[in-house]
MDTraj code that builds the backbone (N, CA, C; nanometers):
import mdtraj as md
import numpy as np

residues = "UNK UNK UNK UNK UNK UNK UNK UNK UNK UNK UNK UNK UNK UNK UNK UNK UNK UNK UNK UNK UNK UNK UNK UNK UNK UNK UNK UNK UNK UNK UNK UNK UNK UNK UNK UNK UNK UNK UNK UNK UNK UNK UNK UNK UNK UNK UNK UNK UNK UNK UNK UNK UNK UNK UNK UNK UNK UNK UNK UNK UNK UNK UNK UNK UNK UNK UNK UNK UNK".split()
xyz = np.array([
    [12.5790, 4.2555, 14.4566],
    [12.4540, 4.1883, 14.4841],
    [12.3377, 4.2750, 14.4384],
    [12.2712, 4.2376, 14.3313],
    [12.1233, 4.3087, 14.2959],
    [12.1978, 4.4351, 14.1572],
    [12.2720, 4.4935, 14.2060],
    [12.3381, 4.5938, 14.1090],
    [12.3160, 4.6111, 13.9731],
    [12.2686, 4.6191, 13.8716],
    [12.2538, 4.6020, 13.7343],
    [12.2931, 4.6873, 13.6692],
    [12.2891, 4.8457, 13.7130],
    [12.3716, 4.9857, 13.6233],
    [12.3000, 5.1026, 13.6859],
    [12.3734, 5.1831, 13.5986],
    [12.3961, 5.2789, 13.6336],
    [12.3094, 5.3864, 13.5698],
    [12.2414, 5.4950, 13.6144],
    [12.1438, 5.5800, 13.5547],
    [12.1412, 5.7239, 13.5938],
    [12.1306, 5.8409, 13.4971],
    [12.1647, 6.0011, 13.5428],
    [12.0029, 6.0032, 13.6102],
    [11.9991, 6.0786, 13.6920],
    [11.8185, 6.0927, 13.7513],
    [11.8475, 6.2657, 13.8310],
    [11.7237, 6.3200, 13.8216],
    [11.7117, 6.4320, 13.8949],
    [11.6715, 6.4038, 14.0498],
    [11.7369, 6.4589, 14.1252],
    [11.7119, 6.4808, 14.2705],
    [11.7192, 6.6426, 14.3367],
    [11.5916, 6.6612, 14.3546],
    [11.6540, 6.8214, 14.3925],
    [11.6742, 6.9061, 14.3497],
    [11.6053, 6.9097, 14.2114],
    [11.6891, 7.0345, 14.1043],
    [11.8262, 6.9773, 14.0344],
    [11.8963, 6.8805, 14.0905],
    [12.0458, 6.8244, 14.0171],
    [12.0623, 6.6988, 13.9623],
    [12.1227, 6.6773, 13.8792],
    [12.1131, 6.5597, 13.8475],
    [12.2313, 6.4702, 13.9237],
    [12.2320, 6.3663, 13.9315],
    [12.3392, 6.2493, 13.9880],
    [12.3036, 6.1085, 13.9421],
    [12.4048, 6.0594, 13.9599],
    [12.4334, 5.9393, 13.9219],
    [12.3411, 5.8038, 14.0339],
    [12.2286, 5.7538, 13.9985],
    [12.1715, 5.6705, 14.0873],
    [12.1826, 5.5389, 14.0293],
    [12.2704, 5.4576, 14.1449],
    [12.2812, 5.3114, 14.0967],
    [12.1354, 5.2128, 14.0558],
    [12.1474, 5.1497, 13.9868],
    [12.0137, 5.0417, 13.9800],
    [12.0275, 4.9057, 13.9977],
    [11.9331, 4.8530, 14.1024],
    [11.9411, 4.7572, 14.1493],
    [11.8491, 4.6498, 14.0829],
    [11.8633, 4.5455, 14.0966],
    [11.7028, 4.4342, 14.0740],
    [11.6572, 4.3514, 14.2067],
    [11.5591, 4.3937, 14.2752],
    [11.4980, 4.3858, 14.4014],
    [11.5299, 4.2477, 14.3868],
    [11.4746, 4.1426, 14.2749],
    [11.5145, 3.9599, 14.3340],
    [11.6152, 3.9930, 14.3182],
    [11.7356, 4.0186, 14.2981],
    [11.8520, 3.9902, 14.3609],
    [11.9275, 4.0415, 14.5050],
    [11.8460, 4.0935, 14.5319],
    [11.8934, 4.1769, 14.6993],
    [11.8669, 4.0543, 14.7524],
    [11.9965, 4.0434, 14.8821],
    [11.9802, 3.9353, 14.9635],
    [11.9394, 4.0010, 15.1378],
    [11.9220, 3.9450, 15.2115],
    [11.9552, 4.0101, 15.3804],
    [12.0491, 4.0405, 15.4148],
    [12.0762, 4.1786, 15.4483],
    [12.1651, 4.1870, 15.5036],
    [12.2468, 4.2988, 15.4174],
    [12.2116, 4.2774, 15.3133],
    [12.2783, 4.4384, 15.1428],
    [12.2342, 4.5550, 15.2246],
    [12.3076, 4.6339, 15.2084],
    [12.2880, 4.7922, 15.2426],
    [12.3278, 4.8524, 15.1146],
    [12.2879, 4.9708, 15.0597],
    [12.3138, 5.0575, 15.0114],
    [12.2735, 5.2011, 14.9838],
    [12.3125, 5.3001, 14.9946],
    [12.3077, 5.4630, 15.0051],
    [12.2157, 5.4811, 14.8492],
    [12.1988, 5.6145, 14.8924],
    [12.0660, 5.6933, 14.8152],
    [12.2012, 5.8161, 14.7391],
    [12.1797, 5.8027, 14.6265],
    [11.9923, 5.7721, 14.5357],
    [12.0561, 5.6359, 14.4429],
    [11.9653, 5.5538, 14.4694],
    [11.9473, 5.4793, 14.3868],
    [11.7948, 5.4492, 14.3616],
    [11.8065, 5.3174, 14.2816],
    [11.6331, 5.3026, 14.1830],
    [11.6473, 5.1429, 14.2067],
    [11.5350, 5.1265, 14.2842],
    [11.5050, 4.9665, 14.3047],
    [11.4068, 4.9316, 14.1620],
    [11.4095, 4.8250, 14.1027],
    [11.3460, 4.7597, 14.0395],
    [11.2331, 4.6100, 14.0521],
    [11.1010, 4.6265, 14.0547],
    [11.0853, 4.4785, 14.0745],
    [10.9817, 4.4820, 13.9622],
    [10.9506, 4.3390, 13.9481],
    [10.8259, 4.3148, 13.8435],
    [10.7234, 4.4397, 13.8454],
    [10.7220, 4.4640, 13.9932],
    [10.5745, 4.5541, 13.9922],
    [10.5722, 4.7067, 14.0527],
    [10.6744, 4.7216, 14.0939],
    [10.6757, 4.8720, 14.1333],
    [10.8705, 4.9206, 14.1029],
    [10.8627, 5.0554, 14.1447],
    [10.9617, 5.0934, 14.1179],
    [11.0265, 5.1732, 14.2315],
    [11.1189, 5.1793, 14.3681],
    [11.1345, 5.2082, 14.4551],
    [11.2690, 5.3310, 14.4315],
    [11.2279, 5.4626, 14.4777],
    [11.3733, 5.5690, 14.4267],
    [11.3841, 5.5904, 14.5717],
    [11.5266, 5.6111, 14.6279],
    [11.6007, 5.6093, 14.7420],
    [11.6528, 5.7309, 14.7198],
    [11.6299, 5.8208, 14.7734],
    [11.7089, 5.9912, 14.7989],
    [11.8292, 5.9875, 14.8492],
    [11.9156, 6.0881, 14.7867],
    [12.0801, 6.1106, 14.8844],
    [11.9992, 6.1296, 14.9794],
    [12.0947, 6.0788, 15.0884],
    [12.1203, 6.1025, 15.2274],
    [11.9985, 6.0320, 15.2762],
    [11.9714, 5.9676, 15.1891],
    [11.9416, 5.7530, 15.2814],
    [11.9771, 5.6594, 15.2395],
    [11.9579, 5.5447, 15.3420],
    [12.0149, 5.4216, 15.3013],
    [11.9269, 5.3161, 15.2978],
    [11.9483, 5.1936, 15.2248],
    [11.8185, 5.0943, 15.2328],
    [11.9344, 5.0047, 15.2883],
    [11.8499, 4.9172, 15.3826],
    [11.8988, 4.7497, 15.4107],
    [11.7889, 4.6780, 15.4220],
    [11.8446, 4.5806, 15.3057],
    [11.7517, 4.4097, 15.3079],
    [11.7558, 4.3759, 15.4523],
    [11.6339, 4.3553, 15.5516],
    [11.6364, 4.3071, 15.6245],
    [11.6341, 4.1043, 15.6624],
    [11.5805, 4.0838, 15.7747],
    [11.6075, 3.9368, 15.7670],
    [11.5008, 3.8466, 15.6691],
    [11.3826, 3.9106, 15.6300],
    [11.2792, 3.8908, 15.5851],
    [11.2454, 3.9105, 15.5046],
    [11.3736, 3.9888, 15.4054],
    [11.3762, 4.0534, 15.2655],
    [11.3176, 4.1813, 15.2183],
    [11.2444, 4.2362, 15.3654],
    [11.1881, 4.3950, 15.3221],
    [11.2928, 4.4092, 15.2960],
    [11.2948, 4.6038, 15.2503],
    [11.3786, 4.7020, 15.1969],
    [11.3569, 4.7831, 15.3214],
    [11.4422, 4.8121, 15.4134],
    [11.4323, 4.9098, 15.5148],
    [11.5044, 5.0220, 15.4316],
    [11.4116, 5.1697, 15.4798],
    [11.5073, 5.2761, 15.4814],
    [11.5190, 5.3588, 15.5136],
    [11.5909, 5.4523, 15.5481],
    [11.6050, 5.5554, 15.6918],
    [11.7299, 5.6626, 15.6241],
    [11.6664, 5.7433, 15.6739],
    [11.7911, 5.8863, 15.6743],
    [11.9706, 5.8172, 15.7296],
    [12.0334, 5.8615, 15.6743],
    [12.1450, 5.8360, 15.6767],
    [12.2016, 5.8443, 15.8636],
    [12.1068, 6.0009, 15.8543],
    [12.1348, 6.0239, 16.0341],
    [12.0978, 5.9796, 16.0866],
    [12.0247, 5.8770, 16.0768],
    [11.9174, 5.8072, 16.2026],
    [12.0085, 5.7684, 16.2768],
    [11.9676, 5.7647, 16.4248],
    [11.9974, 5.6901, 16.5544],
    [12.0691, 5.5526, 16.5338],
])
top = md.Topology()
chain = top.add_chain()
for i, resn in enumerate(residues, 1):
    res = top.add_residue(resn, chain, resSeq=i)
    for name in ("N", "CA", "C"):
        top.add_atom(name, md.element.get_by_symbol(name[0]), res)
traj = md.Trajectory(xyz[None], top)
């Protein structure tokens, strides 16, 4: 869901592998771990290891440290 490829990106001094998504295709309810690279018409959203985003019911992008509560 949303997924489109795959991209090398620096985080931290290292490089890794951050998935790429396309924001209209995220539905409610998608989760996925950091690092990845959101895409939309108008901005560009980068997600760090060690967080996660979830489409909420309303279609934000929630995202929070992996450790959160």
């Amino acid at each position: 869901e949303g997924l489109v490829d795959e991209r090398a990106v620096v985080f931290g001094g290292g490089e890794r592998v951050a998935r790429c998504y396309d924001r209209d295709r995220l539905v409610p309810g998608h989760a996925f771990p950091g690092p990845a690279l959101v895409f939309q018409m108008d901005a560009t959203t980068a997600l760090i290891p060690g967080w996660v985003a979830l489409v909420d019911a309303h279609g934000n992008l929630v995202m929070e440290p992996t450790n959160a509560p």
